[in-house]
Structure formats: C-alpha cells, structure tokens
DOPAKOL-650162 format. One record per atom (N, C-alpha, C, CB): atom name; x, y, z. Coordinates in steps of 0.02 Angstrom, whole numbers. Glycine has a CB too. Layout:
CA X Y Z
...
END
This chain:
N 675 225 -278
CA 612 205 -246
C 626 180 -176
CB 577 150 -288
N 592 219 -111
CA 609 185 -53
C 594 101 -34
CB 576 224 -8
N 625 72 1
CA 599 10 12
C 573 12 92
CB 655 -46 -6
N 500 -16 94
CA 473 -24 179
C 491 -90 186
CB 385 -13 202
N 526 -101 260
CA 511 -166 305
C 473 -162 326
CB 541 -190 348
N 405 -222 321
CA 351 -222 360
C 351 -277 416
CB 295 -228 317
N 346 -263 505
CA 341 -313 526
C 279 -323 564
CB 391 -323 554
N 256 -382 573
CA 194 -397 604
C 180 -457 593
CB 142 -360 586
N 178 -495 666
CA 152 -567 672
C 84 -565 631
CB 141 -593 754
N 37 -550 616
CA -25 -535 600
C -28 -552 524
CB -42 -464 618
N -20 -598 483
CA -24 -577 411
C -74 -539 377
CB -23 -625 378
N -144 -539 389
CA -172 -517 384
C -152 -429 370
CB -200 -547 422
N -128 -408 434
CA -92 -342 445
C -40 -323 377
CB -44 -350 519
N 8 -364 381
CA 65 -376 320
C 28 -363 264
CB 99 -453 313
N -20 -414 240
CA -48 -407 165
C -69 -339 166
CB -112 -458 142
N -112 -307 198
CA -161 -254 190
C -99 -195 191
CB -228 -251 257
N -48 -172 245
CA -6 -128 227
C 30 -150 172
CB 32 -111 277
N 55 -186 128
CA 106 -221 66
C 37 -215 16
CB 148 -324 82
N -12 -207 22
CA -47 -192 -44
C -63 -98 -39
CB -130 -250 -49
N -77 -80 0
CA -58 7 -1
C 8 24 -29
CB -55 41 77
N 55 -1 0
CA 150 12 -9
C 147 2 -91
CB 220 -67 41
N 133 -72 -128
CA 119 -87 -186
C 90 -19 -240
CB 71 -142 -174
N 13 2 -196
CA -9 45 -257
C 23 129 -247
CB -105 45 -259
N 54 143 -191
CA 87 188 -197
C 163 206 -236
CB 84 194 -145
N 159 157 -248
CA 248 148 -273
C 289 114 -261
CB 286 184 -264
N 309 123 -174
CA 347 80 -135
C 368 7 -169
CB 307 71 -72
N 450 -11 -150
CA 462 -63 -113
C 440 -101 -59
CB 497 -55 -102
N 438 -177 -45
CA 429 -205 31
C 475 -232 39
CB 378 -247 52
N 478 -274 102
CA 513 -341 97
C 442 -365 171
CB 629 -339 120
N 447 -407 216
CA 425 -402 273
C 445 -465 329
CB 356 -392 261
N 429 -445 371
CA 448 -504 434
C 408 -522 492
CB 508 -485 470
N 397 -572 505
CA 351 -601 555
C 342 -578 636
CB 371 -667 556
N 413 -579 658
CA 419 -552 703
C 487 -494 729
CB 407 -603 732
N 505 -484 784
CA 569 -432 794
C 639 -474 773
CB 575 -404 884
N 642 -537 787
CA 716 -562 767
C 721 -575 713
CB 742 -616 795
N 667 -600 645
CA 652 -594 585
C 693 -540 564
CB 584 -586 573
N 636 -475 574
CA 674 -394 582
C 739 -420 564
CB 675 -349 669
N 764 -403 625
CA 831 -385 645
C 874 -445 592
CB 844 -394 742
N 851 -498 574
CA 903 -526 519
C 895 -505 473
CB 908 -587 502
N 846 -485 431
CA 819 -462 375
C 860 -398 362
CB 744 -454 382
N 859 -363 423
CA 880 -287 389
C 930 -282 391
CB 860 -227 412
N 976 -343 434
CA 1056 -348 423
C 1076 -357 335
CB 1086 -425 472
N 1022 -391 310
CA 1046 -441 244
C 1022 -401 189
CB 1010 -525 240
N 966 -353 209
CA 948 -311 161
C 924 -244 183
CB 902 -343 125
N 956 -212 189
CA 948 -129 224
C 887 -104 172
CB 1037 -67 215
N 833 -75 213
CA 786 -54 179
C 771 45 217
CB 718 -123 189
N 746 97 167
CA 720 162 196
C 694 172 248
CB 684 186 168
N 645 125 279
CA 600 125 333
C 581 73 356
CB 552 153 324
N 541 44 408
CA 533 -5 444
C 470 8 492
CB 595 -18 475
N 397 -28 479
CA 348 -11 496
C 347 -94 542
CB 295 18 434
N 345 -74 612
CA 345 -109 646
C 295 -139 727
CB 392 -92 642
N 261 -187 733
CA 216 -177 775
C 274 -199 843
CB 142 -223 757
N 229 -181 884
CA 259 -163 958
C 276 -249 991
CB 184 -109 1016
N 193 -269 995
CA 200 -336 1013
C 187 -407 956
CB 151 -338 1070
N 251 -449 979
CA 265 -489 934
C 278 -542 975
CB 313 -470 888
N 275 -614 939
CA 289 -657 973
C 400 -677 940
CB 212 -719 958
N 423 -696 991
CA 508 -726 988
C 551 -678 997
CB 534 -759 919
N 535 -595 985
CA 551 -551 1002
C 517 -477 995
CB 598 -560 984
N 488 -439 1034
CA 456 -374 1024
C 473 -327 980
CB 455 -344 1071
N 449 -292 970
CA 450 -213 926
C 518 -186 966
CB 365 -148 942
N 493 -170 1017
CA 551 -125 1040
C 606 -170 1056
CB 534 -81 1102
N 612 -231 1076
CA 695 -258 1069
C 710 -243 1004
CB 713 -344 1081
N 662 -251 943
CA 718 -243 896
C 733 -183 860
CB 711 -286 851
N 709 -141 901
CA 717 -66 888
C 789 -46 924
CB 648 -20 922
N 794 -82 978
CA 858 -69 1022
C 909 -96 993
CB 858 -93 1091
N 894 -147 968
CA 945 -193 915
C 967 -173 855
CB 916 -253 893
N 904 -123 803
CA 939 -107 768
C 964 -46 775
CB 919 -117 724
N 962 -5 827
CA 981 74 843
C 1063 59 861
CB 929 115 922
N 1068 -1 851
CA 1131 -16 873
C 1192 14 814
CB 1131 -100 885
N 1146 3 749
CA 1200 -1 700
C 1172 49 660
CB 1216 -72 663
N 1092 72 665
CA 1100 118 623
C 1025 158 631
CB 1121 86 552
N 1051 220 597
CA 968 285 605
C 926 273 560
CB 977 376 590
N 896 213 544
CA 862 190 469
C 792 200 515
CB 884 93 425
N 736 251 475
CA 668 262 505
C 638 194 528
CB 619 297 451
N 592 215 606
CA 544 180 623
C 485 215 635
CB 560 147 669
N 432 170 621
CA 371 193 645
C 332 138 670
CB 336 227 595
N 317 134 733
CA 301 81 798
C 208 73 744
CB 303 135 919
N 210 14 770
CA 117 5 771
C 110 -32 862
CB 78 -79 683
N 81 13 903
CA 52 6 957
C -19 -15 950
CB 60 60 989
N -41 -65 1004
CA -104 -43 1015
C -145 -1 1051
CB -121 -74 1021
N -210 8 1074
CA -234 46 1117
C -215 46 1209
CB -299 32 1101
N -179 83 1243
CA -154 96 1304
C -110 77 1307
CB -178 82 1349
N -63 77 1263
CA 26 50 1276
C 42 115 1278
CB 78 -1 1210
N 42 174 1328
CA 82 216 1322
C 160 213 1353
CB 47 262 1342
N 166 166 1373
CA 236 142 1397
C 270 138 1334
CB 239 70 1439
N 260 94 1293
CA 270 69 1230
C 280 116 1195
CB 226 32 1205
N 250 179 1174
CA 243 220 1142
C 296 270 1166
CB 181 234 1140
N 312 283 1229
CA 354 318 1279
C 440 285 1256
CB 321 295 1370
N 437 226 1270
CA 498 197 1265
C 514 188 1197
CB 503 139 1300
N 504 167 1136
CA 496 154 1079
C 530 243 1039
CB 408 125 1071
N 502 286 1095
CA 516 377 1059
C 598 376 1082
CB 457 467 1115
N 597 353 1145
CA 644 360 1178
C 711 332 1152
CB 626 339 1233
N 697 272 1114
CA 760 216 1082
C 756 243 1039
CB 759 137 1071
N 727 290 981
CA 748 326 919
C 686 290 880
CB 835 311 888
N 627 275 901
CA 569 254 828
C 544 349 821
CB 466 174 862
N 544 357 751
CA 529 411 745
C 441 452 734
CB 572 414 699
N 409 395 734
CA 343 394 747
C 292 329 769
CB 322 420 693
N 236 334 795
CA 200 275 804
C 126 296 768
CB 197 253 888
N 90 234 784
CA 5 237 728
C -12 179 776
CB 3 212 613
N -73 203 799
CA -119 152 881
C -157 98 811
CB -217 227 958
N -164 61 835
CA -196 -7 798
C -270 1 834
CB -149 -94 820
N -327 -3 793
CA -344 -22 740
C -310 35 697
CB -416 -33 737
N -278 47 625
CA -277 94 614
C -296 93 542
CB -226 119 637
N -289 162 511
CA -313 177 438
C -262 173 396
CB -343 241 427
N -267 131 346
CA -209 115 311
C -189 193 260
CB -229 37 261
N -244 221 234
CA -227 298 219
C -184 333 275
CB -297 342 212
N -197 337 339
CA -182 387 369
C -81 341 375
CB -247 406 451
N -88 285 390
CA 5 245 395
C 36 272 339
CB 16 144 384
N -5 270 258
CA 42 299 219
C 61 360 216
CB 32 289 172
N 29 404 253
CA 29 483 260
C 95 500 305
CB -47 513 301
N 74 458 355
CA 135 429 409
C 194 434 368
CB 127 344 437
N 214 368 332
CA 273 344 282
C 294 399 250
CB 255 292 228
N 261 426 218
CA 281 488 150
C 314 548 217
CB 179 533 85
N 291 559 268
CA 307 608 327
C 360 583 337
CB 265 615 390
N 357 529 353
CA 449 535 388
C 513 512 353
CB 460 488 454
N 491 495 302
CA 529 483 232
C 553 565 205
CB 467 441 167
N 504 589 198
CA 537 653 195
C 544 717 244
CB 514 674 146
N 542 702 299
CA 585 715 333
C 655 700 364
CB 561 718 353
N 677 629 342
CA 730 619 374
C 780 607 311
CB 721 562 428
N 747 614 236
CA 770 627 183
C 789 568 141
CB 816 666 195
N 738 503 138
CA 752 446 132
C 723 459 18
CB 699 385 207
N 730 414 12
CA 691 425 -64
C 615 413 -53
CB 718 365 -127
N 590 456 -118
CA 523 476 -121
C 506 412 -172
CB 509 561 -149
N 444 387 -154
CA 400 358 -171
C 382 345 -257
CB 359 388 -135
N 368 335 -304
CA 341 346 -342
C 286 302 -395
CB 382 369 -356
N 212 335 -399
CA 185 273 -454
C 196 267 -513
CB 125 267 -463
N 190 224 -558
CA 179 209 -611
C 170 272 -669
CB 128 169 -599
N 212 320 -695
CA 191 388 -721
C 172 360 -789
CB 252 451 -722
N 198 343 -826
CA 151 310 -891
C 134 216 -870
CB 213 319 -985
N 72 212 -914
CA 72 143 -917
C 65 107 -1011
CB 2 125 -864
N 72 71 -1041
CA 80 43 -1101
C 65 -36 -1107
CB 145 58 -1118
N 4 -53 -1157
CA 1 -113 -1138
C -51 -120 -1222
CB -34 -127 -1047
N 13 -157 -1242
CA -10 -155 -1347
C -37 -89 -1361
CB -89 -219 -1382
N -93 -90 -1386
CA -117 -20 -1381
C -161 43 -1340
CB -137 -23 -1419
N -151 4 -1285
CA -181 44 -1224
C -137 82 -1203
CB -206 8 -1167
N -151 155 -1171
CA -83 188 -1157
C -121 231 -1078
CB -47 252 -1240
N -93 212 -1030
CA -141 248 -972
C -90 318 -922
CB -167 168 -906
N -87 358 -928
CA -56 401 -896
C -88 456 -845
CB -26 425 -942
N -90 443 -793
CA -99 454 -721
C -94 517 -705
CB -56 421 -682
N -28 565 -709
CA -10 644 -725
C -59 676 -768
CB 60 654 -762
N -74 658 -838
CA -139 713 -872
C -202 676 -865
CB -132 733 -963
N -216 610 -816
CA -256 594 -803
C -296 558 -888
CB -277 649 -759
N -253 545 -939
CA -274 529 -987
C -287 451 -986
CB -235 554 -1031
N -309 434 -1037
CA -313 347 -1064
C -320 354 -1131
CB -381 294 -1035
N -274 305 -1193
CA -294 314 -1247
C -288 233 -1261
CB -255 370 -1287
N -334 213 -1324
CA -331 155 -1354
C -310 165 -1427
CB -393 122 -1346
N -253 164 -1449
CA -227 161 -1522
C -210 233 -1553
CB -285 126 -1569
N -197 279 -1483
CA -194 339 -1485
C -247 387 -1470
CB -175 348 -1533
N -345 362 -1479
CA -375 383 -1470
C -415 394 -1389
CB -390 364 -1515
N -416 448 -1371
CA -431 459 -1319
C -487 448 -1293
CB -420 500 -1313
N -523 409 -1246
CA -556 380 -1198
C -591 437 -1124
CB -498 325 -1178
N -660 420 -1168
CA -715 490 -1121
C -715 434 -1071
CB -818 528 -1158
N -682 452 -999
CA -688 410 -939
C -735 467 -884
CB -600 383 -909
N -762 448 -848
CA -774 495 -777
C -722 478 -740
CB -844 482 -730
N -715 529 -689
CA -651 540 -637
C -644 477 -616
CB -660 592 -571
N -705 448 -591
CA -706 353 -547
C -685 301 -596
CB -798 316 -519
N -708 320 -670
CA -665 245 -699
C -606 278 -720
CB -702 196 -773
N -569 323 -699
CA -505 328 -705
C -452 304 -671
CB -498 373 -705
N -489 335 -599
CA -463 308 -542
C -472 236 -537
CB -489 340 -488
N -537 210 -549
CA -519 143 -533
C -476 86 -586
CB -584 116 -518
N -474 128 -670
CA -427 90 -713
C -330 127 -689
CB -461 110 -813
N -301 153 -656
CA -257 167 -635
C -254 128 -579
CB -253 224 -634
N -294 121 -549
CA -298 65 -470
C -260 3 -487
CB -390 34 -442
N -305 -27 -531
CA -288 -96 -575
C -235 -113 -582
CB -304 -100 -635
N -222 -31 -628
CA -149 -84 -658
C -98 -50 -619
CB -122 -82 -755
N -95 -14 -552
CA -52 -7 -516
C -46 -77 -464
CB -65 58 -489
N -96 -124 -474
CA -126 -190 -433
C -134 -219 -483
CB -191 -191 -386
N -84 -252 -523
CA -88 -309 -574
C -82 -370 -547
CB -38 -305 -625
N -123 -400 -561
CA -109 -471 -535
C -140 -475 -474
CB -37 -489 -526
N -161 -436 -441
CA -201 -420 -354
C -272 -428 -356
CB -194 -335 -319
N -300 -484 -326
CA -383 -481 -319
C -385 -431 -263
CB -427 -559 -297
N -433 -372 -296
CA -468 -345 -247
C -553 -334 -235
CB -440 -294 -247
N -551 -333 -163
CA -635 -350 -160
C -676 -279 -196
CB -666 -362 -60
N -718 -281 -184
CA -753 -249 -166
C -769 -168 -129
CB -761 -285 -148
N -744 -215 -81
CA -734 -157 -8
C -679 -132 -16
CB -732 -185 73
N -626 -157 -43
CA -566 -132 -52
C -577 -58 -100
CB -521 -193 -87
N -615 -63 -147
CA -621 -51 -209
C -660 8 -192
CB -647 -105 -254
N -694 15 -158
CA -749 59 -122
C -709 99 -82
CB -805 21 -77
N -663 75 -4
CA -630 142 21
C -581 149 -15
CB -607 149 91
N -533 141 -65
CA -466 169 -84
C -519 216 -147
CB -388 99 -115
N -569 214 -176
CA -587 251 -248
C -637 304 -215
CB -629 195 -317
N -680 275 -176
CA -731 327 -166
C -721 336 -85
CB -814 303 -194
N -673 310 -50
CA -653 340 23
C -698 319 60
CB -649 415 34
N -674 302 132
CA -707 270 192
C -768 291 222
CB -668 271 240
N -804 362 211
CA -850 391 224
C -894 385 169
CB -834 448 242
N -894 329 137
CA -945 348 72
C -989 275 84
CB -898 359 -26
N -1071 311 63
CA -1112 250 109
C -1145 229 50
CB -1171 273 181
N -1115 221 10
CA -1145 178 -60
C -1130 89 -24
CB -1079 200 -158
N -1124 59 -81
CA -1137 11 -64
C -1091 -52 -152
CB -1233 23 -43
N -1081 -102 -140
CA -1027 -132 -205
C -1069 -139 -266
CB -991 -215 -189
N -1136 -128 -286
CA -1169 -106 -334
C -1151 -47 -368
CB -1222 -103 -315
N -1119 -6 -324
CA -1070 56 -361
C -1008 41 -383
CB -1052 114 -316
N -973 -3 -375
CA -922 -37 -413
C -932 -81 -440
CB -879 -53 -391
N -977 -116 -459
CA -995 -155 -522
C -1044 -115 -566
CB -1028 -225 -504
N -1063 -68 -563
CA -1100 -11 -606
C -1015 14 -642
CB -1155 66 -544
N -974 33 -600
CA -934 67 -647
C -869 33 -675
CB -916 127 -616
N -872 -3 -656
CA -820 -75 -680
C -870 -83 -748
CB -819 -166 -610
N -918 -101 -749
CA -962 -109 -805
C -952 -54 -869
CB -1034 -104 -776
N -998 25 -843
CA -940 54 -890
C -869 65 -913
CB -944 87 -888
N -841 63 -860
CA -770 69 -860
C -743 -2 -919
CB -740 63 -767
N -784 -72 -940
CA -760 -101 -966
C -795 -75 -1048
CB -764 -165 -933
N -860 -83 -1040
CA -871 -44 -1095
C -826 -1 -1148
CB -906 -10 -1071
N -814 63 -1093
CA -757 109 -1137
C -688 61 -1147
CB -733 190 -1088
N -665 25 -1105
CA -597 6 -1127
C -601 -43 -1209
CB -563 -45 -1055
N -657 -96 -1225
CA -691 -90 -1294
C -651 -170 -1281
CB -668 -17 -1369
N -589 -193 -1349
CA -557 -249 -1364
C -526 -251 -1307
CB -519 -255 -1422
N -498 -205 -1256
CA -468 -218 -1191
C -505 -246 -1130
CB -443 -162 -1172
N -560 -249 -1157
CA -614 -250 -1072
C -607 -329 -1038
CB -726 -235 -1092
N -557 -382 -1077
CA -558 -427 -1017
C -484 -434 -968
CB -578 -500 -1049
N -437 -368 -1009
CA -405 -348 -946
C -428 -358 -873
CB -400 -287 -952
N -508 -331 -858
CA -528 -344 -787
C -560 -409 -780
CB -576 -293 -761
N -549 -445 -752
CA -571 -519 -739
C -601 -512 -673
CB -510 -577 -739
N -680 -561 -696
CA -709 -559 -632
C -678 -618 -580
CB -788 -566 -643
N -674 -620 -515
CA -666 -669 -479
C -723 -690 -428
CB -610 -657 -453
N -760 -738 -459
CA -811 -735 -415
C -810 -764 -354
CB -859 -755 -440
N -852 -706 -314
CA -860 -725 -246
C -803 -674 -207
CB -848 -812 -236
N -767 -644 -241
CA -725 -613 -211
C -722 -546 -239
CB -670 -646 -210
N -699 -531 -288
CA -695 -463 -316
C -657 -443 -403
CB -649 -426 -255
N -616 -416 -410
CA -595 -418 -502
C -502 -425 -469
CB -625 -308 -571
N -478 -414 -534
CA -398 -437 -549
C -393 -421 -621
CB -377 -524 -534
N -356 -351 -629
CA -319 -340 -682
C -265 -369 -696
CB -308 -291 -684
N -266 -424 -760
CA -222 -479 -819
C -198 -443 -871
CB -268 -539 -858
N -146 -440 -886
CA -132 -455 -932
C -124 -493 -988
CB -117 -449 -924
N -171 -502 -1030
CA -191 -558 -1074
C -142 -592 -1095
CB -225 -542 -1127
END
C-alpha cells in the first residue's frame, strides 16, 4: 500500500486530502510546513509527497530542493492561482506534477494514482472484502450479505454503505456525502442523503445502528 506525505500549513487542506487518501486505500503521514517535510521524510520515507508551494518556516520548493538532494521519491506541488514561477521552478527541481488551489479533491487523487504509476511506486488499494459478525460487504461483486443472505440495495446505498465503512470512525457531513456518492454536479440537495441513509438503514435490519446520527453535523459508521 503506497504511503502519501501530505504537506500544508492549512489543516483544513490536510484533513480534506487525508480523508480522500483514507477512502481510497492509501497510507498518510503529514506535515505542517517544508522543514516538518524534510524531517519527516528523513525518519519515515513515504511513495509520494503532496506538497503546497507556500508555507510558513520553510516553502514547498526549498524542500523540494532539499529533498532532491537524497532522493527521486514523487512530488506533486499544490500552487496557487498565478505562481507560474513556482510552477516553472518546482518542474525544474524534479516535482513531477502540480494541481492550482482551489482544487478538486477527485481530480488530486487522479493526480496521485498518475504518477504513482508512472514512476512505479505501489498501487493503492480499498478494502476488497469487509466482515463485521454477520454482515459481510464486498465492493468487487458489489454485494452485501447479512447471515449469508443477500441484501436488495440500489447502486446509492451501496455506495454509500462501502463509503462508511471505508470511513469508520469519520463524521461525515452531508456535503461530503453528496459530492463523493452522487458527484459535484448533482443539484439535489442533503434530503437525498437522509432519504437514503434511511433506507439504506432499513435494509441493513439488526445492523442499522452501525450508522450513527451526529447531530448538527452529519453520520459516523461504529462499530458497536
């Protein structure tokens, strides 16, 4: 399983890429700023290194120069809008791609999986079976069974009971819940995820308080 370094003064930034990395498979570790970085990846060498440009105690690109020192371990810059200097110099010291800020956390992981396999790092992988007493959720035939018996889901409470428990323990909102299941162009509204969270608990039957509401915020798949 690859491991990402994520860096970015921004936590905000951090959480939101480390919960994509999470439901894709990935490893993290992450760091605040470029000298963070640069100790971190001395002490724990990781596949890739998703890194923003400007930082406060040391920049993106010092510590791109810093670590090109010792080794070809992937970068991919996070610039913001009109740093083409940044973007110029950053190609130039060996980052092997960049992503302009604001950006789409779909399109960074598209990014990741690209230059991971291109530069031949390990591939990614989710959760291929899941098991939990007698719940059994498997992702590949797109099945769900409870006690062996198989579970009439629609495509959305599949996706969103695979979401879950690829995000155990993770409150997610709403909105979260809305662009990763039904995608960023979709003009419903979070009444469509509590409509199908609803069935979706329904069918799961003696399992349904697996999803816990959190109010005011959104659900969190428990393990009882």
């Amino acid at each position: 399983m690859a491991r990402v370094l994520i860096v970015d003064d921004e936590d905000r930034i951090r959480d939101l890429v480390k919960q994509y990395l999470k439901f894709e498979g990935y490893e993290y570790s992450e760091a605040a700023n470029g000298q963070q970085a640069v100790e971190l990846f001395q002490k724990e060498p990781c596949d890739l290194i998703v890194m923003d440009v400007m930082m406060p105690f040391m920049d993106g690109i010092s510590a791109l120069r810093m670590i090109r020192e010792s080794s070809p371990v992937p970068v991919i810059l996070l610039t913001a809008k009109g740093e083409e200097y940044d973007k110029v110099l950053g190609l130039e010291l060996g980052a092997d791609d960049y992503v302009v800020k604001p950006f789409s956390p779909k399109e960074l992981m598209a990014r990741i999986k690209a230059v991971l396999k291109r530069t031949g790092a390990p591939e990614s992988h989710r959760e291929q079976h899941y098991t939990y007493k007698g719940l059994e959720i498997n992702p590949v035939s797109y099945e769900a069974r409870i006690d062996g018996e198989k579970l009439t889901l629609t495509p959305k409470e599949f996706e969103l009971l695979s979401y879950f428990v690829n995000n155990r323990g993770v409150v997610l909102t709403r909105e979260n819940l809305l662009n990763e299941i039904w995608g960023y162009d979709f003009y419903g509204d979070s009444r469509t995820v509590d409509t199908h969270i609803k069935m979706l608990r329904n069918s799961l039957g003696q399992y349904r308080d697996l999803i816990k509401t959190v109010w005011g915020v959104g659900y969190r798949y428990d393990e009882v």
